[in-house]
C-alpha positions in Angstrom: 0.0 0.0 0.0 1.2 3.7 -0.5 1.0 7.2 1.2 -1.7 8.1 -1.0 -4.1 5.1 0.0 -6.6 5.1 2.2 -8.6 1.6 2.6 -12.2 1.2 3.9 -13.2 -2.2 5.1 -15.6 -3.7 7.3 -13.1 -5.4 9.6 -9.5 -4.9 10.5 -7.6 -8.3 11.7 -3.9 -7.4 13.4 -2.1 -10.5 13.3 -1.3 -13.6 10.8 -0.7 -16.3 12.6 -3.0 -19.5 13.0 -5.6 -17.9 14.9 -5.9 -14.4 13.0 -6.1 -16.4 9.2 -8.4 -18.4 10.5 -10.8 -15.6 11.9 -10.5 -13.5 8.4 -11.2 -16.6 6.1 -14.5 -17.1 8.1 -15.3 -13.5 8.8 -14.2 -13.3 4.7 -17.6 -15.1 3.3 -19.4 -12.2 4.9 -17.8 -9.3 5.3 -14.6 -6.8 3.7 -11.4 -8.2 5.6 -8.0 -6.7 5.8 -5.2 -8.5 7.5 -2.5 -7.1 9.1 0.9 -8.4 9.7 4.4 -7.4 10.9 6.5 -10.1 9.5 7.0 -10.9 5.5 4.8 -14.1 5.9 1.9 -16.0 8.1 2.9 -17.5 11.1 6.1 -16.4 12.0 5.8 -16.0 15.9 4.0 -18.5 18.0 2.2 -20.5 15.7 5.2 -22.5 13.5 7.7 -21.8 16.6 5.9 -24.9 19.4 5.3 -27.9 19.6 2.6 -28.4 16.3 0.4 -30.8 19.0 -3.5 -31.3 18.5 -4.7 -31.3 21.3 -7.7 -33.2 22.9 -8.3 -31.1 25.9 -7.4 -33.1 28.8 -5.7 -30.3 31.5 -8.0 -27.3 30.6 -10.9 -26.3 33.6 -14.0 -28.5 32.9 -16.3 -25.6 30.7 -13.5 -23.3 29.9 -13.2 -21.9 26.6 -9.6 -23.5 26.2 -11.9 -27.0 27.1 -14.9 -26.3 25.0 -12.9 -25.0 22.1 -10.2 -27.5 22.2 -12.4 -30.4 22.2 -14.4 -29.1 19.4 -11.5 -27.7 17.5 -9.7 -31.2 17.7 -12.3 -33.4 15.3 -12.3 -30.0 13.1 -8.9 -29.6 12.3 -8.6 -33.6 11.2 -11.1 -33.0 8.8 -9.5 -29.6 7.7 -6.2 -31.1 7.4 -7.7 -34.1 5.2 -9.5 -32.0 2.7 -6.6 -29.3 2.4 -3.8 -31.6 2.1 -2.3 -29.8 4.6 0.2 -33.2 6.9 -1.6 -34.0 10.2 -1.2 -37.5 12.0 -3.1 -38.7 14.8 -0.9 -40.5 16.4 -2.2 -40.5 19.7 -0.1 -39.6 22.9 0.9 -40.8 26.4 1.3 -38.9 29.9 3.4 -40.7 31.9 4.5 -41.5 35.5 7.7 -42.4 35.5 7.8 -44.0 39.4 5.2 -44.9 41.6 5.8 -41.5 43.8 4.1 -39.9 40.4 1.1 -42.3 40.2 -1.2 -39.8 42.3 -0.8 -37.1 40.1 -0.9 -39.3 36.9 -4.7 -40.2 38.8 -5.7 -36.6 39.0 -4.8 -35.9 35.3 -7.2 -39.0 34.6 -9.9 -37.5 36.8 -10.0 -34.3 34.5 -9.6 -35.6 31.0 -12.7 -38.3 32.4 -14.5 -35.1 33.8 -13.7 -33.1 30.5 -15.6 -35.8 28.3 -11.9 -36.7 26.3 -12.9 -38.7 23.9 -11.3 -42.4 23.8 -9.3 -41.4 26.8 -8.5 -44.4 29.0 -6.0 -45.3 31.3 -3.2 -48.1 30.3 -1.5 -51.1 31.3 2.3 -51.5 31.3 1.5 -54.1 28.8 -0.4 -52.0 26.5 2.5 -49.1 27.3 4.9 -51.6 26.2 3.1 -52.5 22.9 2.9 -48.8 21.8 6.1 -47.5 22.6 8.3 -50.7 23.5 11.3 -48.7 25.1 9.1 -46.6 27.2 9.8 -48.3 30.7 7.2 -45.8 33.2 5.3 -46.7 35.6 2.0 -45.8 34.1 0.6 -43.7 31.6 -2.6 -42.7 30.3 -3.8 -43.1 25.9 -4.8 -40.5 24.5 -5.7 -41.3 21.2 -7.1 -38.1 19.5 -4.1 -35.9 20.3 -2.0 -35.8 17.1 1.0 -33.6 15.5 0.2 -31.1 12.3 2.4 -29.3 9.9 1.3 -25.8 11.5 3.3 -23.6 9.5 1.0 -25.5 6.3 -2.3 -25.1 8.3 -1.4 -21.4 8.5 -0.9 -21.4 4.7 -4.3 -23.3 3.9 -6.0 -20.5 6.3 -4.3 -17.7 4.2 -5.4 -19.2 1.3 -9.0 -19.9 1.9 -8.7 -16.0 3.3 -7.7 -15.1 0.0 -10.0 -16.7 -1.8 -12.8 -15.4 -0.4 -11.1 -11.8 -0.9 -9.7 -10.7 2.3 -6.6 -8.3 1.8 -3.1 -9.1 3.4 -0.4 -6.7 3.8 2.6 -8.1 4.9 5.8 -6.5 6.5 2.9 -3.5 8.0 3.4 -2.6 11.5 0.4 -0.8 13.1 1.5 2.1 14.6 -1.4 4.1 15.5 -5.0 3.5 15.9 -7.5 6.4 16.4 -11.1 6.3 16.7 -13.7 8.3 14.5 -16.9 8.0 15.8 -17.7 4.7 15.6 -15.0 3.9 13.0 -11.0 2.5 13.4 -8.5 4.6 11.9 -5.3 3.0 12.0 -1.6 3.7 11.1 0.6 1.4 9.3 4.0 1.5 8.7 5.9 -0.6 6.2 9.3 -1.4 6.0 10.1 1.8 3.6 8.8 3.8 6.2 5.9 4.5 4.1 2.3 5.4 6.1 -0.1 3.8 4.7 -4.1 3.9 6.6 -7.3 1.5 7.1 -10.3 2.8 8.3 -13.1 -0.4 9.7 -16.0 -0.4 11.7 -14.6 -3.3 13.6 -10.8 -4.0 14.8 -10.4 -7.6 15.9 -6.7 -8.2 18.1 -5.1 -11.2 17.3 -1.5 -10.0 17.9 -0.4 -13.0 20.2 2.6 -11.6 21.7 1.9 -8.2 20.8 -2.3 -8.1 22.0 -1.2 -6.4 25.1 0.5 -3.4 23.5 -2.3 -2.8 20.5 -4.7 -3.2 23.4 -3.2 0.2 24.9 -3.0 1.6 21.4 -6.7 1.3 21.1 -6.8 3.2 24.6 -7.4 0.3 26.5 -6.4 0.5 30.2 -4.1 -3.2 30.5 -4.6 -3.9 34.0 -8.5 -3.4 33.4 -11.5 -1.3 34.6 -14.4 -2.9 36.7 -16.5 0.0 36.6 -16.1 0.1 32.6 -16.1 -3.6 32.6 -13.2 -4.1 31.0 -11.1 -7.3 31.8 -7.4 -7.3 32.6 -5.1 -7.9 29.4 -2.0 -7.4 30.3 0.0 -10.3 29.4 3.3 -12.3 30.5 5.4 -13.8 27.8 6.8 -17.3 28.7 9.8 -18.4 26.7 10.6 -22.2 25.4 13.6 -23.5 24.5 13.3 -27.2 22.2 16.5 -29.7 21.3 16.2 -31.8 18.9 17.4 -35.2 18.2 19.4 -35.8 15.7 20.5 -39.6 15.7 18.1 -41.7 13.2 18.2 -44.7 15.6 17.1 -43.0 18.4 14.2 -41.0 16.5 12.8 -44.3 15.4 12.6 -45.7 19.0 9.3 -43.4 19.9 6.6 -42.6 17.6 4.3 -40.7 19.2 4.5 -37.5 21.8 4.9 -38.5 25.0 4.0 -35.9 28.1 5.5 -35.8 32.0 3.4 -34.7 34.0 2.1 -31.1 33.6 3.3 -28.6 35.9 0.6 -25.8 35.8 2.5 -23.2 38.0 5.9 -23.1 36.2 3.9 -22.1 32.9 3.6 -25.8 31.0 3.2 -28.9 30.3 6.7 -29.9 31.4 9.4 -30.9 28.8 7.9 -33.5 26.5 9.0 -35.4 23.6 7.6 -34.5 20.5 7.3 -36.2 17.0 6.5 -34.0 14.2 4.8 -34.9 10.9 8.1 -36.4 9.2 8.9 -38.2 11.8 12.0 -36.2 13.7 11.6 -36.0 17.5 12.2 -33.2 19.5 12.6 -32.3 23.7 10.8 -29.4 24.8 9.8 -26.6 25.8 11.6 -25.7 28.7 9.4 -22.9 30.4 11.0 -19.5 31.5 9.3 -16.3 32.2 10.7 -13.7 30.0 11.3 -9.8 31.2 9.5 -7.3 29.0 12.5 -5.7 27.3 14.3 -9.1 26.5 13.7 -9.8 22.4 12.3 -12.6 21.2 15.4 -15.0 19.4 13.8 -18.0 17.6 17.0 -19.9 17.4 18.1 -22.0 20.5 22.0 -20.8 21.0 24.5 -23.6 21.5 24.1 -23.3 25.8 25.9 -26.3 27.8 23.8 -25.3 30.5 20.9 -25.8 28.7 22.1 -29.0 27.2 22.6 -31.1 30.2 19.2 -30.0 31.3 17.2 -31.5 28.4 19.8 -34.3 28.4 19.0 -34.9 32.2 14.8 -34.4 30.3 15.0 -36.7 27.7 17.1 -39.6 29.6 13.6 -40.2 31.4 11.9 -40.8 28.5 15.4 -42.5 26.7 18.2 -43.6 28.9 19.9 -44.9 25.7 20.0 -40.6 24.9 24.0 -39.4 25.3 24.7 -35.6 24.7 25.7 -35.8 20.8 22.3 -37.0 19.7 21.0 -33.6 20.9 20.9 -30.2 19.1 20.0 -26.8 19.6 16.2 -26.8 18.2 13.6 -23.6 17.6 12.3 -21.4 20.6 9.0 -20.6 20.7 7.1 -17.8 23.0 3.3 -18.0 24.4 1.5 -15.2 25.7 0.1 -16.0 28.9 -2.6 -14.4 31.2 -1.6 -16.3 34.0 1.1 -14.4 36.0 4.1 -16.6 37.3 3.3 -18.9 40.1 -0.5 -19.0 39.4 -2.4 -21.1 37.9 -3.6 -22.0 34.2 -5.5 -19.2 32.9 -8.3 -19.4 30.1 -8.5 -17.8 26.5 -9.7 -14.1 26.6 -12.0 -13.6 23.7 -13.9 -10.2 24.4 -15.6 -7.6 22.7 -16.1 -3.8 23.4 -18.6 -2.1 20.9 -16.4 -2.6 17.7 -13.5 -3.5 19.2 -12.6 -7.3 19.5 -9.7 -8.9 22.1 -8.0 -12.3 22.1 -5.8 -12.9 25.3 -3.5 -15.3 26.5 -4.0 -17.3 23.0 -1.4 -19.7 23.6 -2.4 -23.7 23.7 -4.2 -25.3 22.5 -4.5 -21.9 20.6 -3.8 -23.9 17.3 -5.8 -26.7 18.0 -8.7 -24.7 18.3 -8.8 -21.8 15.6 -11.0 -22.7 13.6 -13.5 -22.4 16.8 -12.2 -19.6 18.1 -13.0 -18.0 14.5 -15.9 -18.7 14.9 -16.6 -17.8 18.0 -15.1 -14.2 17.0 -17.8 -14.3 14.0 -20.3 -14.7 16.4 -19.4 -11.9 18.4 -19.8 -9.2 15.6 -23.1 -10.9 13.9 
């Protein structure tokens, strides 16, 4: 876009990552759609930088939206995979206990994927353990057989596509600088990496920043710690940091073929370190979880750390004692914006709406697993 241009749409999306494509291709079928996006392509933040799970919604509050969208968003995104030839495999996953001082906890995970309707979810002998993944030695684990791994930088890519189709606009490498509002209309700022202004007026403005919600939420003049009297919610988010490894020795990556989960510790910001499989078959440890500060930068690439290193080694021995140092390398790091504050507990989605303005908070996992949902439960919220 140039100086010169204005453009006029119905509906202003900030952010191209899973979530944000997936809310302009279904708002697209109704409405004028403009998408806007920092980076030179769709998902370049959180969405292609974790672990690519689906999810089945085991951990999530019984009724939350992270539950209810999850669990619906999980049969959806099979079927959108299949007819968009877009790699998904539902290989199924196990949480393990790996000693009998874990089997309590193992017990209480159970409880909540029973209470959350999960659908196939059972608990397993060390039998059945032993004839999915025969090197596993735990000492128990629960199946999960509807939680898969998807190509998520290609389920982005379908979403942007399906967007386009249906005529949405997307302007890449436009940073949103400014937003003012004129009457009841969104005027907002771009600038692109020329340094050339460029404006969008909508009626609505849907957030979908991820990482960056917080800080377009005070652009829009949106107090972050909240306002009871106004009704508005706290936004303010925390940014929690995950390093992976991955493993690069073929004879190791064939012993395990499907994620496999510790179990989760709420407080620290995860699900613990977990292995991973991905869609072609490499297997990955992570994500560590670290609370970031707000002025550290985001850096997508692990650094060679020996620190680091003996830490996931220490991780992935549990899973692998056969695992030595060299079959490990420095993998991706991903970030998640978080509403939950360090030391709490898990937090839910925040998906709210202020006349035409429209906030997603905290859209971290099962984020992916459940955007085609959450799209639609943003098109709800403006029809």
């Amino acid at each position: 876009m140039t100086q010169e241009e204005v453009l006029e749409v119905d509906i202003l999306i900030c952010g191209a990552g899973v979530v944000g494509l997936a809310i302009a291709m279904t708002l697209a079928k109704k409405y004028s759609v403009a998408v806007i996006e920092q980076h030179p392509g769709p998902a370049r933040e959180t969405s292609s930088h974790n672990s690519g799970v689906i999810h089945a919604g085991i951990y999530y509050e019984t009724g939350s939206l992270k539950h209810r969208l999850c669990q619906e968003g999980n049969s959806r995104i099979y079927e959108w995979c299949e007819s968009h030839s877009v790699d998904a495999v539902q290989s199924g996953k196990l949480i393990v206990a790996f000693d009998n001082s874990e089997l309590d906890q193992l017990q209480e995970v159970y409880q909540q994927g029973i209470k959350n309707a999960v659908r196939n979810f059972e608990q397993i002998t060390i039998k059945q353990i032993h004839d999915l993944e025969p090197e596993l030695n735990v000492a128990g684990a629960l199946w999960s057989p509807w939680t898969g791994v998807v190509d998520a930088y290609n389920l982005a890519k379908s979403y942007e596509r399906a967007a386009l189709e249906s005529n949405a606009f997307i302007a890449y490498q436009h940073k949103l600088t400014n937003i003012n509002k004129l009457g009841s209309q969104f005027v907002s700022t771009l600038t692109d990496t020329n340094q050339q202004i460029s404006i969008i007026k909508s009626d609505i403005l849907v957030n979908s920043a991820g990482l960056m919600a917080d800080q377009i939420a005070s652009m829009a003049g949106y107090p972050l710690s909240g306002d009871e009297e106004k009704e508005i919610p706290a936004l303010s988010q925390s940014i929690n940091r995950g390093r992976y490894y991955d493993i690069i020795n073929a004879d190791i990556c064939r012993l395990i073929s499907r994620p496999i989960y510790p179990l989760p510790d709420h407080q620290a910001g995860g699900l613990g370190v977990h292995l991973t499989t991905d869609t072609n078959g490499g297997l990955h440890l992570g994500p560590s979880m670290e609370w970031m500060n707000e002025d550290e930068p985001a850096q997508y690439q692990n650094e060679p750390d020996e620190v680091w290193l003996a830490a996931f080694l220490d991780a992935g021995i549990r899973f692998l004692p056969q695992l030595k140092k060299e079959h490990l390398a420095p993998g991706q790091v991903g970030y998640r914006p978080k509403l939950q504050k360090q030391g709490e507990g898990l937090a839910d989605f925040l998906i709210w709406k202020d006349e035409g303005y429209v906030h997603l908070g905290g859209i971290e996992s099962p984020g992916l697993t459940a955007s085609l949902p959450i799209a639609d439960q943003v098109k709800d919220l403006i029809d």
